[in-house]
C-alpha positions as CSV (number, residue, x, y, z in Angstrom):
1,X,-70.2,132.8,53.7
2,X,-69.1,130.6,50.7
3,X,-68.8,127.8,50.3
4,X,-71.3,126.8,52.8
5,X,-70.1,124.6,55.9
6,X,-71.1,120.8,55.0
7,X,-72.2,120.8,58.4
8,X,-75.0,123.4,57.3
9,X,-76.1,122.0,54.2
10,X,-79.3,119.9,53.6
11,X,-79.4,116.7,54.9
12,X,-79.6,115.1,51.4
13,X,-76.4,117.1,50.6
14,X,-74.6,115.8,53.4
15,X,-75.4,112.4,52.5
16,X,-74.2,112.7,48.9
17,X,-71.0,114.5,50.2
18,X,-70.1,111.3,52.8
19,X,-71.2,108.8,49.7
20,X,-69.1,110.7,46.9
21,X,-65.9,111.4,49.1
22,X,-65.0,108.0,49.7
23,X,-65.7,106.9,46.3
24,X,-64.0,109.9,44.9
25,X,-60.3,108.7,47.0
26,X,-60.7,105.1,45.8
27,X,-61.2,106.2,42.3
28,X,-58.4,108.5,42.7
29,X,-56.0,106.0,44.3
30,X,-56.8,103.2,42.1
31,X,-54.2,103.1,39.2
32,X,-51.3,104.0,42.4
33,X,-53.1,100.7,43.9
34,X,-52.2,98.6,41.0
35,X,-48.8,100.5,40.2
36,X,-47.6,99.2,43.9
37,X,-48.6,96.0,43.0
38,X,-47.6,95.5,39.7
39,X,-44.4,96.6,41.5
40,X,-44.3,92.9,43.2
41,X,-45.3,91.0,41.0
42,X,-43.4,88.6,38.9
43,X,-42.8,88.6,35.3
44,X,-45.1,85.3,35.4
45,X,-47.6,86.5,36.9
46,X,-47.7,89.4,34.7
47,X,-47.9,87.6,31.3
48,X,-50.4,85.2,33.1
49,X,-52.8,88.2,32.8
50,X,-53.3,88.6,37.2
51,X,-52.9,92.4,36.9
52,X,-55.6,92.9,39.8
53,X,-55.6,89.5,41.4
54,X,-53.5,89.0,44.5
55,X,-49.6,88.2,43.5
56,X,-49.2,84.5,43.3
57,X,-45.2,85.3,44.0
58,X,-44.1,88.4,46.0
59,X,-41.1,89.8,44.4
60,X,-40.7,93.0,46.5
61,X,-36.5,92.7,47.2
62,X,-35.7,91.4,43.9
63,X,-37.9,94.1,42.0
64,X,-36.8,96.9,43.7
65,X,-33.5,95.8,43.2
66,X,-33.2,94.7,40.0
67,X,-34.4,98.1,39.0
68,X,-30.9,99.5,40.6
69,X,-29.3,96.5,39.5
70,X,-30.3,96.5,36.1
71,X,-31.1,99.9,35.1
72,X,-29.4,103.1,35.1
73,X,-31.9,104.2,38.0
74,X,-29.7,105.6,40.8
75,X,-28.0,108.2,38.2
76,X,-31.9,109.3,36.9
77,X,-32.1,109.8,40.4
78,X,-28.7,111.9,41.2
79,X,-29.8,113.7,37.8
80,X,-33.2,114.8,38.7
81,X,-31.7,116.0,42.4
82,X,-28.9,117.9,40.4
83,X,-31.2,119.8,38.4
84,X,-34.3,119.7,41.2
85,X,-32.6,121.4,44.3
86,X,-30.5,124.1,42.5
87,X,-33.7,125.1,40.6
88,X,-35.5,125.1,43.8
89,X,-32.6,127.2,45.5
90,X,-32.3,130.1,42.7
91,X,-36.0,130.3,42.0
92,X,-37.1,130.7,45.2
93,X,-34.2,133.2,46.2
94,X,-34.3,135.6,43.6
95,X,-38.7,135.0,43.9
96,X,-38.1,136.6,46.8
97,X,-35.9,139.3,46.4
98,X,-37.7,140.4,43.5
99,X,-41.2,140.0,45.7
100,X,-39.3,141.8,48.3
101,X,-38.8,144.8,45.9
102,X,-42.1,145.0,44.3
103,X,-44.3,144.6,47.2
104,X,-42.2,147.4,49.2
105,X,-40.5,150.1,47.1
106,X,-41.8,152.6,45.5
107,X,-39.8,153.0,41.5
108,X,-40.8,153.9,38.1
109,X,-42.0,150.9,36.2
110,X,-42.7,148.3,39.2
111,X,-46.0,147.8,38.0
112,X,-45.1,147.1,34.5
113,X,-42.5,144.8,35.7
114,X,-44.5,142.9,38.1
115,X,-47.4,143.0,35.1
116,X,-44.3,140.8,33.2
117,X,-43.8,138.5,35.5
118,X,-47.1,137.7,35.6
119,X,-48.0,137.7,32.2
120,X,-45.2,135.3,31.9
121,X,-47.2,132.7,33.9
122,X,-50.0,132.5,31.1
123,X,-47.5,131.4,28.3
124,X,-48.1,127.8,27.2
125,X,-44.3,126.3,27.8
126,X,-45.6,124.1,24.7
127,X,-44.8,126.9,22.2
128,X,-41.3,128.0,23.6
129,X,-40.4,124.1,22.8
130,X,-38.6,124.5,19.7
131,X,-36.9,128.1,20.3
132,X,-35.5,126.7,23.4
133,X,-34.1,124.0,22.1
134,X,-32.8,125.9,19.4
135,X,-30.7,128.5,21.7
136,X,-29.8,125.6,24.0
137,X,-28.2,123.9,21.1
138,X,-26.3,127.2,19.8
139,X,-25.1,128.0,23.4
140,X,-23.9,124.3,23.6
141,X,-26.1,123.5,26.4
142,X,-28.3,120.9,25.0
143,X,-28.2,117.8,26.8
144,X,-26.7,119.1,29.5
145,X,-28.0,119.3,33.7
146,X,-27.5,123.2,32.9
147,X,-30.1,123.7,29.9
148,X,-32.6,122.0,32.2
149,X,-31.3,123.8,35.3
150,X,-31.6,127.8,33.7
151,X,-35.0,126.9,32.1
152,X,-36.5,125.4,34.5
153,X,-35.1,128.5,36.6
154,X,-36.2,131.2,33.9
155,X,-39.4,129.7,33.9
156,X,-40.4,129.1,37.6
157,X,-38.9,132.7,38.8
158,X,-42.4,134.1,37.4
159,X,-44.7,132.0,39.9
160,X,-42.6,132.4,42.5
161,X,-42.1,136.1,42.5
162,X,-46.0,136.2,42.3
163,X,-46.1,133.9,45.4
164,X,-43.6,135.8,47.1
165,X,-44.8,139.0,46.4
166,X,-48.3,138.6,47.8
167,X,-47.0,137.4,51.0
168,X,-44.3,140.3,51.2
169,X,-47.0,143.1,50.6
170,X,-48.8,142.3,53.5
171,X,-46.0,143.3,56.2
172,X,-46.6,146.6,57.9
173,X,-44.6,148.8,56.3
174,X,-43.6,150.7,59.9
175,X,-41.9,147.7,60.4
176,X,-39.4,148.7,58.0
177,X,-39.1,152.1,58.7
178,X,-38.4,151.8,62.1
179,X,-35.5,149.4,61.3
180,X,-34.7,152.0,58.9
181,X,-34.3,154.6,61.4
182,X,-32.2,152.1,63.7
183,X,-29.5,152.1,61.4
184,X,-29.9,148.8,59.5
185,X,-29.3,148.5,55.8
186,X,-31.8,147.3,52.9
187,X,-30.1,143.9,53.5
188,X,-29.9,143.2,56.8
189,X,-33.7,144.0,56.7
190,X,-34.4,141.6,54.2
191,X,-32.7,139.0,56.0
192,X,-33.2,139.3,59.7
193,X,-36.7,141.1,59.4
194,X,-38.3,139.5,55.9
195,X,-37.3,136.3,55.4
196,X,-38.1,135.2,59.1
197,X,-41.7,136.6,58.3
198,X,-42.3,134.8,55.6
199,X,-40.4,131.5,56.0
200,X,-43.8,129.5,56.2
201,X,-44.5,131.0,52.5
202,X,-40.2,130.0,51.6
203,X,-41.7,126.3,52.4
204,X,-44.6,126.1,50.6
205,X,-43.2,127.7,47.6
206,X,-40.0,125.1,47.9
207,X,-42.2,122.2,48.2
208,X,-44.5,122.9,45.4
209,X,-41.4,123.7,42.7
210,X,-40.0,120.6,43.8
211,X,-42.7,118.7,43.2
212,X,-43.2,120.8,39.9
213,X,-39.5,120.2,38.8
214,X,-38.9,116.3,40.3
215,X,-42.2,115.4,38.3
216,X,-41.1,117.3,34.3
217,X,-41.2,114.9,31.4
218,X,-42.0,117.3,28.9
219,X,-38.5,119.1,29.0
220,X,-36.6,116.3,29.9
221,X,-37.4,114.8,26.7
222,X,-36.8,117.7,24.3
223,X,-33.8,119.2,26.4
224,X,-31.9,115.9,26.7
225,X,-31.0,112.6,25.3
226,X,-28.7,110.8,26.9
227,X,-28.7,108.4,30.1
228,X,-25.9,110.3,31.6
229,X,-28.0,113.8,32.0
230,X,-31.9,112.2,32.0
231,X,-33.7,113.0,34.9
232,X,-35.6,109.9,36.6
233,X,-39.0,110.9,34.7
234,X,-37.6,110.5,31.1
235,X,-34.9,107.5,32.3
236,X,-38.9,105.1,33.4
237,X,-39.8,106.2,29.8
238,X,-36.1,104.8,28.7
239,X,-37.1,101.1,31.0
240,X,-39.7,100.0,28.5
241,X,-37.9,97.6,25.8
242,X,-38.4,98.2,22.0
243,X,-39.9,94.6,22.1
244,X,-40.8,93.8,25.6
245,X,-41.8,95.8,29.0
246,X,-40.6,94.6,31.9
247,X,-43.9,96.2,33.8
248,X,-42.5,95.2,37.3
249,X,-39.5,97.3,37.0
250,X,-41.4,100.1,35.5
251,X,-43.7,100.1,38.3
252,X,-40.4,99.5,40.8
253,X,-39.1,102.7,39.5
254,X,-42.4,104.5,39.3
255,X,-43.1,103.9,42.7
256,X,-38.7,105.3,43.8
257,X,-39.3,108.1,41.7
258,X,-42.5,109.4,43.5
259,X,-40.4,108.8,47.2
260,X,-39.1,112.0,47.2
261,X,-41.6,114.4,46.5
262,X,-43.8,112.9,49.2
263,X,-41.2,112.4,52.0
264,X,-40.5,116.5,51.4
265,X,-44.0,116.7,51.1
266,X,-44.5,115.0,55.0
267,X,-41.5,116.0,56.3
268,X,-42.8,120.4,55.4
269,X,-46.3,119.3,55.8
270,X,-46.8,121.7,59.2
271,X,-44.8,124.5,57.1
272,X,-46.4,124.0,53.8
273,X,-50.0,124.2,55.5
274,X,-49.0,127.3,57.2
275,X,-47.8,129.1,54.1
276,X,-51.1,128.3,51.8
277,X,-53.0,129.5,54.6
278,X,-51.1,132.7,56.1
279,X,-53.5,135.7,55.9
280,X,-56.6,133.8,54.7
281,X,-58.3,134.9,58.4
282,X,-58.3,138.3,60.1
283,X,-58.0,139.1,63.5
């Protein structure tokens, strides 16, 4: 079986496994370690050069709410959930209607249509930069919440209609039939038979294109300008000064903008689990 157990490795393999994880997360966690505390620190302390030391002042409620107070943070935030949840919603929806219909009916051309929508996962976004931009400015949707939200939408369906289809084409397809024969109609099966089956894969899938969408820079910088429309990861970009960085409140709204992700994240963790790990064992 691969990969090996750790439990049945050498002994000297063991040892360099319980030596290098540990290491591995501290490494790993290090630069969140000193964004939390930069986060409390005072301005002071900052310019004093203490970035690793302990805080001389803790500055905790004032950072956190200076950053509100001072910055246009709470609408990056109502920005990034208006484009976030409705991406989420329509990509994962029409993922799975269109997994639905190429993992269980039989038409001419479903196997160069699902070839497309995989093929459409290997495309560097980095190339469709400037032609995007260009038909969202004719359409008069640049710097909008919509450009973002039918990109985004455009872009994810692919994925998700990959994810969604591999889960789909493992149901037995007597299932169907005999539902068939009962009486009930394409959609009643897809919603009272199929999306019941596979709402532990609906989970996953929603977590990870949140996380995907909540965490863009990329298109939030060449689909929109202004503070009105920017989404939370472009509005930190907008904290730092031309002439001076207030690091604290960079780090305050580092540290808000990462909240939401990992709350969903905890609060779907038993769902999200269960849908990366459906039919990975037999029996």
């Amino acid at each position: 079986m691969f990969p090996t157990p750790i439990q049945q490795t050498s002994r000297l393999t063991q040892i360099s496994y319980k030596v290098a994880l540990p290491l591995t997360i501290l490494i790993w966690l290090l630069p969140l370690a000193a964004i939390m505390m930069t986060s409390v620190r005072s301005i002071a302390d900052i310019n004093a050069g203490n970035y690793w030391g302990w805080p001389e002042q803790w500055m905790l409620i004032e950072n956190y709410t200076e950053v509100f107070a001072r910055t246009n943070m709470g609408r990056y935030l109502l920005n990034s959930v208006l484009v976030t949840v409705p991406v989420m919603i329509f990509s994962v929806g029409l993922a799975t209607m269109a997994g639905f219909a190429l993992a269980k009916y039989k038409f001419t051309g479903r196997i160069a249509i699902f070839a497309v929508f995989i093929g459409g996962n290997f495309v560097p976004f980095q190339i469709l930069m400037i032609p995007v931009r260009d038909l969202t400015i004719q359409t008069g949707l640049y710097d909008t919440i919509w450009a973002l939200i039918i990109f985004h939408t455009a872009f994810q369906t692919g994925f998700c209609t990959l994810f969604m289809r591999n889960f789909i084409v493992g149901l037995p397809d007597e299932l169907f039939e005999s539902c068939r024969l009962e009486g009930a109609s394409e959609w009643q099966i897809f919603t009272k038979i199929v999306l019941p089956l596979v709402r532990p894969a609906l989970a996953a899938l929603s977590v990870l294109i949140f996380t995907f969408i909540w965490n863009d820079y990329f298109w939030a910088l060449v689909l929109v300008q202004s503070d009105e429309v920017r989404p939370i990861t472009a509005g930190i970009s907008a904290l730092r000064g031309q002439w001076l960085a207030s690091w604290q409140l960079i780090s305050a709204g580092s540290i808000v903008a990462a909240l939401p992700p990992v709350i969903l994240f905890f609060a779907m963790q038993r769902h999200f689990i269960a849908g990366l790990t459906l039919g990975a064992t037999k029996g």
